[in-house]
C-alpha positions, -999 to +999 in steps of 0.1 A: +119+065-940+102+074-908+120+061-875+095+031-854+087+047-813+057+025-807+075-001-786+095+023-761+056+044-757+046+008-748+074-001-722+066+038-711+030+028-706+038-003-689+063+013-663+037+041-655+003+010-647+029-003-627+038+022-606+001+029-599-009-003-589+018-002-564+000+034-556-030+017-554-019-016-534-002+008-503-034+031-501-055+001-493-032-016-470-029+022-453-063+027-452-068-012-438-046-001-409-062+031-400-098+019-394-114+026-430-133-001-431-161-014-404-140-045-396-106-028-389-108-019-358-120-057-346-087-073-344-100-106-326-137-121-313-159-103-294-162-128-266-152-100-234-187-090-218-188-054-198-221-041-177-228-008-201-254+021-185-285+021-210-287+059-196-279+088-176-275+075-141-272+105-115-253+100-087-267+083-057-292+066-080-296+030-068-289+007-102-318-013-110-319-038-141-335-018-169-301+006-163-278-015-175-266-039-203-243-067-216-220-052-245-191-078-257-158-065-268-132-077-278-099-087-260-079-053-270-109-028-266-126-045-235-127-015-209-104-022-178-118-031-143-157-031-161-183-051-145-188-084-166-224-090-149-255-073-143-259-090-115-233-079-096-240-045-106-281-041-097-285-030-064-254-009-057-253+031-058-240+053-083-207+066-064-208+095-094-226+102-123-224+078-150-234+089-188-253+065-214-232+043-233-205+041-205-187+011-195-195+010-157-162+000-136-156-008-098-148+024-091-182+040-103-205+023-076-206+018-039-227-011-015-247+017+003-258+053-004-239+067+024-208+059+007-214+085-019-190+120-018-214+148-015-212+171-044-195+208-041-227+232-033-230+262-049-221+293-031-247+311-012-258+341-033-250+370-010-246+405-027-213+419-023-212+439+012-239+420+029-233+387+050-252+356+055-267+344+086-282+322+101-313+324+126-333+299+147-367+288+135-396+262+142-435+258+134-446+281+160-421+308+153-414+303+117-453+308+104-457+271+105-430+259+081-446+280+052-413+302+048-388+292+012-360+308-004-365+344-018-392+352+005-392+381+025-401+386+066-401+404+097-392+394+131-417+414+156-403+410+195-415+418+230-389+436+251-393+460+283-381+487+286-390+497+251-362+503+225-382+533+199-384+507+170-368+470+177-379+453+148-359+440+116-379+446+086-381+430+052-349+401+056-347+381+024-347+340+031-315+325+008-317+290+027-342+268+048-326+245+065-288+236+073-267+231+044-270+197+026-308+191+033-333+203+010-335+239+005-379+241+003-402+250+028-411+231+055-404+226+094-370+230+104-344+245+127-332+272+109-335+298+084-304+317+063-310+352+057-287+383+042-281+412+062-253+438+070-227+432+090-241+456+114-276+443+114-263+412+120-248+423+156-285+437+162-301+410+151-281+385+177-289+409+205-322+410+196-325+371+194-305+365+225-323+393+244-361+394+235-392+376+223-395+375+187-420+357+161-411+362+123-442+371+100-440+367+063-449+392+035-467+391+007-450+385-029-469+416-036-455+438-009-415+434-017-415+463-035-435+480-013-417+509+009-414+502+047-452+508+063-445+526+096-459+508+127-464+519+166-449+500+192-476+481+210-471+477+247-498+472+273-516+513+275-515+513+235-535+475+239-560+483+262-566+517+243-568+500+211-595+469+220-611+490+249-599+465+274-600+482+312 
């Protein structure tokens, strides 16, 4: 007669359902804890207001309403130091830049633009071996403010007794303007140009000894080799426009 198992498969069974319901149970309470669901990381009411930038706001921009929002958090997630109100945020200067989404804090603003850090320039692009420097300009002098960056000049000069050639040919322009201000054309004090270290000890004799007026080139003529030119005193002049 054939032995009855069907009870102790049962009790088997019954061992095994419960194991994985205990399985089961601890995977949702893990996953409840971890953030898996789209209430779990809310642990209270958000009732915490924060001033939030709607965009990109470069520095130095001056905050106006359409900038900023209200965005309520909760008491564990509320950003530290933010703003709670747009209205004591609207009017004051971005100290740095400030990226969309952003919770904007004391320490991101200032009353007044001048309290705002200038950011690191760029260094000047000068090609190894060559120096920068810096020569006067105005609107007389500098071709009437019409010199920018990249373009090219030459300085013509009066000076007695005649050097054979004391010219400087074909300077490239890296900066108008001191450092800071806006590199464009336009009237200004100064212009930044690359040279050797030797042309730049001729070129501050020739500025602190003579007459000189810069003349700009043509886009066209960069490439162009130097054009030899006379020196032009008063016989050469009078010989050329038939003055007596």
């Amino acid at each position: 007669m054939a032995t009855e198992v069907k009870p102790k498969s049962n009790r088997i069974l019954l061992i095994f359902g419960f194991f994985l319901a205990i399985v089961a149970f601890g995977g949702a309470l893990l996953v409840g804890r971890t953030g898996g669901g789209a209430n779990s990381l809310v642990t209270g009411p958000r009732n915490i207001p924060a001033v939030v930038a709607t965009k990109d706001i470069p520095a130095s921009t001056q905050i106006t309403a359409d900038m900023v929002t209200i965005v309520q958090y909760s008491g564990d997630q509320a950003p530290p130091f933010a703003y709670r109100t747009k209205e004591v945020v609207v009017g004051k200067f971005a100290a740095i830049p400030i990226h969309k989404d952003s919770a904007i804090i004391d320490y991101d603003l200032v009353s007044d633009a001048s309290g705002v850090q200038p950011a690191k320039q760029a260094f000047l692009p000068i090609p190894k071996g060559m120096v920068a420097m810096q020569i006067p300009t105005g609107e007389l002098v500098g071709i009437g403010g019409n010199i920018q960056p990249d373009d090219r000049i030459d300085i013509m000069v009066s000076y007695n007794p005649n050097p054979a050639d004391p010219r400087q040919k074909n300077l490239q322009i890296i900066r108008v303007g001191p450092a800071g201000a806006a590199n464009a054309r336009g009237i200004t004090s100064s212009l930044t140009v690359i040279v050797t270290l030797q042309q730049a000890q001729e070129l501050k004799w020739l500025l602190d000894n003579t007459n000189y007026k810069y003349v700009l080139r043509s886009v066209q003529d960069y490439p162009v080799p130097e054009v030899a030119t006379g020196i032009t005193d008063i016989d050469t002049f009078n010989s050329t426009y038939h003055v007596r």
